[in-house]
DOVEX-362938 format. One record per atom (N, C-alpha, C): residue in one letter; x, y, z. Coordinates in steps of 0.2 Angstrom, whole numbers, plus 5000, padded with zeros to 4 digits. Layout:
residues N
aXYZ;...
***
This chain:
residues 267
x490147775197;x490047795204;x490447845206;x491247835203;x491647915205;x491247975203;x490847955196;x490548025196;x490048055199;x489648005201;x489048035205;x489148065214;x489748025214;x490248055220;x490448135220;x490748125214;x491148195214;x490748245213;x489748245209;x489548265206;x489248305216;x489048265221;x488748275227;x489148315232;x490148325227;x490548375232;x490748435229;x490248435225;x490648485220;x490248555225;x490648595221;x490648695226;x489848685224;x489548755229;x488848765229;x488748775221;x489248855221;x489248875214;x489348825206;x489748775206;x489848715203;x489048675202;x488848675207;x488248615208;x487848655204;x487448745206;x487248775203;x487348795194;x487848805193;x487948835189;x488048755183;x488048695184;x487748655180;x486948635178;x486748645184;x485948645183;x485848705176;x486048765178;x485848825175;x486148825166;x486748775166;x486648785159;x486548725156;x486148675157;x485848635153;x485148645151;x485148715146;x484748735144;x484148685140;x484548645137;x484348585132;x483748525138;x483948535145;x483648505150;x482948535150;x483048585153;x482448615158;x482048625152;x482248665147;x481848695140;x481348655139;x481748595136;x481548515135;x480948485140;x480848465146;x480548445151;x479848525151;x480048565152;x479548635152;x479048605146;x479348605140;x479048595135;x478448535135;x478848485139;x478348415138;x477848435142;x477948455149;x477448465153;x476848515151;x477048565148;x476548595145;x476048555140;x476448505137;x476048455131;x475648425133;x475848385139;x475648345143;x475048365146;x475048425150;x474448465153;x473948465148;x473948495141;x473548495136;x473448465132;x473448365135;x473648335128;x472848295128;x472648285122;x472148285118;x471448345117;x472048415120;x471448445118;x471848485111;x471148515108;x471148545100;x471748605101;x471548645105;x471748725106;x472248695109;x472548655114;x472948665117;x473248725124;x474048745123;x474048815126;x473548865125;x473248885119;x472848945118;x472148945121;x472148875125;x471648895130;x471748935137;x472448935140;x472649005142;x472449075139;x472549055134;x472449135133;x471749165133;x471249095128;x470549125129;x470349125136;x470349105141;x470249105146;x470449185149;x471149205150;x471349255153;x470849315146;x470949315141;x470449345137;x469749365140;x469349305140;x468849335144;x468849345149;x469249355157;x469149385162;x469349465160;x469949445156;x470049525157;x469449555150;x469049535147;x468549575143;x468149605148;x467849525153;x467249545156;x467549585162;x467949595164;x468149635172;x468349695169;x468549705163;x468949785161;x468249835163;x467549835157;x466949875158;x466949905165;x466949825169;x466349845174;x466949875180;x467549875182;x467949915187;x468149955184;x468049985176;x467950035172;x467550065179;x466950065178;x466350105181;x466350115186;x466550055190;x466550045200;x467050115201;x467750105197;x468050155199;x468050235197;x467450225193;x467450315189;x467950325185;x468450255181;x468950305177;x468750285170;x468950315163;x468950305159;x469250245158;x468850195152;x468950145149;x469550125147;x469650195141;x470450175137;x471350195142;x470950225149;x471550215151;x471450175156;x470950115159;x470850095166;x471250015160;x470850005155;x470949955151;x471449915149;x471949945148;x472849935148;x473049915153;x472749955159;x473249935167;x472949875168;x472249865167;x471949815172;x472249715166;x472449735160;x472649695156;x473249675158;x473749725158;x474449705159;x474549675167;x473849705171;x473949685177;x474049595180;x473349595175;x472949525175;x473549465174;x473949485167;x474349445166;x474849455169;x475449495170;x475849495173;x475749475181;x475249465185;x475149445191;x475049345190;x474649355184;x474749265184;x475249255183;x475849285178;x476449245179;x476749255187;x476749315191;x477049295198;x476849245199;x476249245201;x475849195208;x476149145204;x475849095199;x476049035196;x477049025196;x477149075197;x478049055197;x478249045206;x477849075208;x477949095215;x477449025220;x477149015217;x476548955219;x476948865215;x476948875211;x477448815207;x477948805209;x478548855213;x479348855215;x479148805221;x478548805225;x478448775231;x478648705231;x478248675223;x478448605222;x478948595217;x479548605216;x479848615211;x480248555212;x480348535219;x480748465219;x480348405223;x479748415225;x479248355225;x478848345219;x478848405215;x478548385209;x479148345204;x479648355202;x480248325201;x480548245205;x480348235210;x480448175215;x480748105212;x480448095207;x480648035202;x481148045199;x481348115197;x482148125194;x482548135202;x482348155203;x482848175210;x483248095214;x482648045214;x482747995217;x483147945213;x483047955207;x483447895203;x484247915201;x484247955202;x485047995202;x485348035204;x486148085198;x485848155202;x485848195197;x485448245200;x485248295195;x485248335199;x485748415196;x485748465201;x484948495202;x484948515209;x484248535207;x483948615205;x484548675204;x484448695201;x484148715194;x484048665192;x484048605183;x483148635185;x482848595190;x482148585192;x481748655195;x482148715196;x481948785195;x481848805189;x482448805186;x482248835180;x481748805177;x481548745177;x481148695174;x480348725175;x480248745182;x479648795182;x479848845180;x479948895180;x480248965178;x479948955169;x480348915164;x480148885159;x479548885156;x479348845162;x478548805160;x478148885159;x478248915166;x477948995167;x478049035160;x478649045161;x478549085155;x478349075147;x478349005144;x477948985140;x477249015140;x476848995146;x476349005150;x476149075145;x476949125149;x476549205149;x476749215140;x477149205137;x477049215129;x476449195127;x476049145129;x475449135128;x474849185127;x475149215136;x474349285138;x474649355135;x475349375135;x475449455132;x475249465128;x474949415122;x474949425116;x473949485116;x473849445122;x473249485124;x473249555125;x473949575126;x473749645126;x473849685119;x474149655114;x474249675108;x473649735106;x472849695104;x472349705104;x472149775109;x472249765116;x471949805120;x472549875118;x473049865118;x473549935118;x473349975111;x473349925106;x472949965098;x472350005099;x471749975103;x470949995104;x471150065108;x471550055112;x471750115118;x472250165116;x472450145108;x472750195107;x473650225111;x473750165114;x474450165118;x474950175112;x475350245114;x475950265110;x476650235113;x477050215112;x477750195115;x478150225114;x478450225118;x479450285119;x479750245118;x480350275120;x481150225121;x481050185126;x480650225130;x480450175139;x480350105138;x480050095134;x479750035132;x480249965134;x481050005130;x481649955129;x481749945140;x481649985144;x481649955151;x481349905154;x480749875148;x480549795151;x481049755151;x481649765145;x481949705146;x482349705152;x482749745155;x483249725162;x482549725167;x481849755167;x481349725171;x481249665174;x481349635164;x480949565164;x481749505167;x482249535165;x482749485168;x482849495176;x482849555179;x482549555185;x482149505188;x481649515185;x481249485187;x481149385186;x481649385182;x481749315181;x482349295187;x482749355188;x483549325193;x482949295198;x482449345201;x482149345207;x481849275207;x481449255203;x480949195203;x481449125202;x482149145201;x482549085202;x482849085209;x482849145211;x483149135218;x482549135222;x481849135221;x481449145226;x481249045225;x481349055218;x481248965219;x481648895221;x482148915222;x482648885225;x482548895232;x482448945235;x482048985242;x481648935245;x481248955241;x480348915242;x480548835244;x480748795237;x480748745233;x481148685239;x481748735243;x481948705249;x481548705254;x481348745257;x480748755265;x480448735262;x479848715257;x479348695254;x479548615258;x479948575253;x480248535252;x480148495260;x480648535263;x480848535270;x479948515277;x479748565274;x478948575279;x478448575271;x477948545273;x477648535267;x476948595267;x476848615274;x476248655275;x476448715273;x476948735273;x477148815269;x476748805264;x476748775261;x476448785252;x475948815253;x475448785257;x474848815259;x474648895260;x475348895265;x475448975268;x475549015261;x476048995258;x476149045254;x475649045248;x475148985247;x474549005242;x474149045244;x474049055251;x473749095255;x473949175254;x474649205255;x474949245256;x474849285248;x474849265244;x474849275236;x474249285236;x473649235236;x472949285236;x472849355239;x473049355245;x473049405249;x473249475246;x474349455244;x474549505241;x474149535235;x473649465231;x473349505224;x472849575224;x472649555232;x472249635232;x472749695236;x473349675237;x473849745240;x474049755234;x474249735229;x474649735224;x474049775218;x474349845215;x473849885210;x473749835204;x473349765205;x473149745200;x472649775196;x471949755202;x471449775199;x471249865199;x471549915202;x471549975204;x471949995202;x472050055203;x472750105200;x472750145208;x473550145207;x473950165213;x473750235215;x473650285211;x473750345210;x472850355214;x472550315213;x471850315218;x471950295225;x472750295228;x472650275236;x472850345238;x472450345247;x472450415249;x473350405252;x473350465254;x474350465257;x474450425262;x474050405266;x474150365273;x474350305268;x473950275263;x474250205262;x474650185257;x475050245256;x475550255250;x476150195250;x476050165256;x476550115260;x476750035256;x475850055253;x475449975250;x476249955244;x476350015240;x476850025236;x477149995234;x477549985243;x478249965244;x478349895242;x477849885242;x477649795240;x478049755232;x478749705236;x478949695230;x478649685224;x477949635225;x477649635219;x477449695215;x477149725218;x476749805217;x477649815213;x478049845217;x478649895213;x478749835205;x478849765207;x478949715202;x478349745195;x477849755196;x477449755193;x477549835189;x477649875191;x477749935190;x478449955184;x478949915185;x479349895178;x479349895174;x478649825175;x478549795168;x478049845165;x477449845170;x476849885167;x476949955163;x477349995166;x477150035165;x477450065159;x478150025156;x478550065149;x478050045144;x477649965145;x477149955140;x476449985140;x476550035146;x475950105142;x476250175140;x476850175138;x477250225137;x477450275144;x477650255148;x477850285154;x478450265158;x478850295163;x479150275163;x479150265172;x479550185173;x479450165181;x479550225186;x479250235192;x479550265198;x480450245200;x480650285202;x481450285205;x481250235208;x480850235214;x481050215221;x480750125219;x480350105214;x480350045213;x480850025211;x481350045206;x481950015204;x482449995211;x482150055216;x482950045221;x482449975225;x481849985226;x481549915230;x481549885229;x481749845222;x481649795216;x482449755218;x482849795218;x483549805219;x483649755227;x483549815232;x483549785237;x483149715238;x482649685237;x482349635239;x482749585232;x482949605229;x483349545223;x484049535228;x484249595230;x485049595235;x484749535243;x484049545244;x484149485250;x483749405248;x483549395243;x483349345240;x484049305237;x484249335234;x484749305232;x485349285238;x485449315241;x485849315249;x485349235254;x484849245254;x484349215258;x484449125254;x484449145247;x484349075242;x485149045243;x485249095244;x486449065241;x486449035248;x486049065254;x486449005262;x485848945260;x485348955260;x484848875261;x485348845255;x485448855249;x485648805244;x486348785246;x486748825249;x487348795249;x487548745256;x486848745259;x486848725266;x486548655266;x485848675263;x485448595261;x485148545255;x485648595249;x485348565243;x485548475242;x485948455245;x486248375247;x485648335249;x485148375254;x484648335259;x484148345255;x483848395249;x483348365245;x483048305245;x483548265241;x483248205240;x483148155245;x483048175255;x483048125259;x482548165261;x482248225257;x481548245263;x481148215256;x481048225252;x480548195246;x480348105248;
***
């Protein structure tokens, strides 16, 4: 009992930063959830992949044409697009329920709930090892040469992981709190998928809407995608990227250290 005491007074930093290093937790639980999702089927996860394999077969030709660009270079962007966008939405749409979907451990104990972000985050990126492999195939056919730039996915991709823990501790709290957010934000995310240069390439917008850009995801996106065509990111997405992780993480560190105790009396 002293310990469950002590564990409910501990610093914000304390509370989080136990969640975050029981790697052996969240890894573990991501893993089963996956199984679980897939259990008595043959393929398993790899039905992800064939799945996102043929959207992106049968979409690459035909927005090939609609947009009048070559094949081998619309091909590459619109592959890395497809997947790199499912991991957002699916991290950013998941985070919403990270501690109603969790509700059973939260209620019988305590468990930092720090532990149950990363826990999506996990699941996701299992997920996206599943689909990059997609693009192996397409980069060969298309002839993609790589640079040194290449090595900038990784602080991209860690970027990009700070953001999807801070946005789901974000989420995971107001979600929690009002339950109709969840909605908003499914909504918001289809939305952004047509501002964000998934299925188009940037360089086809006129100057008036060069603005579309500034779109964290769009800059987010522009990191990863772009060292894996041999090129190298825009300046001003690195400074975007930067600034919107500088108020996420600000935004995540007051709701957690303010409400992370009442979790378990909104569930």
């Amino acid at each position: 009992m002293s310990q469950v005491h002590s564990n409910l007074h501990r610093s914000p930093w304390a509370d989080w930063w136990e969640g975050t290093r029981r790697t052996d937790i969240w890894w573990t639980l991501a893993w089963f959830d996956i199984v679980l999702r897939y259990r008595r089927s043959m393929l398993g996860p790899l039905w992800l992949t064939l799945s996102m394999g043929a959207m992106i077969g049968g979409m690459g030709p035909l927005y090939s044409s609609l947009f009048g660009t070559e094949l081998s270079k619309f091909f590459p962007h619109l592959a890395l697009g497809i997947i790199f966008w499912g991991f957002f939405s699916s991290v950013v749409t998941e985070s919403c329920n990270a501690f109603v979907g969790s509700s059973n451990y939260l209620k019988q104990g305590y468990f930092p709930i720090s532990l149950f972000v990363w826990r999506s985050i996990a699941r996701n990126l299992i997920q996206f090892v599943h689909q990059i492999v997609l693009y192996i195939p397409v980069a060969l056919w298309a002839g993609i040469s790589l640079s040194w730039s290449v090595m900038l996915v990784i602080p991209a991709m860690a970027i990009a992981v700070v953001n999807a823990h801070a946005l789901g501790l974000l989420l995971g709290l107001i979600c929690t709190r009002f339950r109709d957010v969840t909605q908003i934000v499914s909504s918001v995310m289809q939305m952004l998928m047509f501002l964000t240069p998934v299925f188009w390439l940037p360089e086809s917008l006129p100057d008036r809407a060069k603005y579309i850009l500034w779109n964290p995801f769009a800059q987010m996106l522009d990191l990863l995608r772009t060292p894996l065509m041999g090129g190298v990111a825009a300046a001003h997405s690195w400074l975007g990227i930067l600034g919107w992780s500088a108020l996420t993480l600000i935004g995540s560190a007051i709701l957690f250290s303010r409400y992370r105790r009442r979790v378990v009396y909104w569930l």
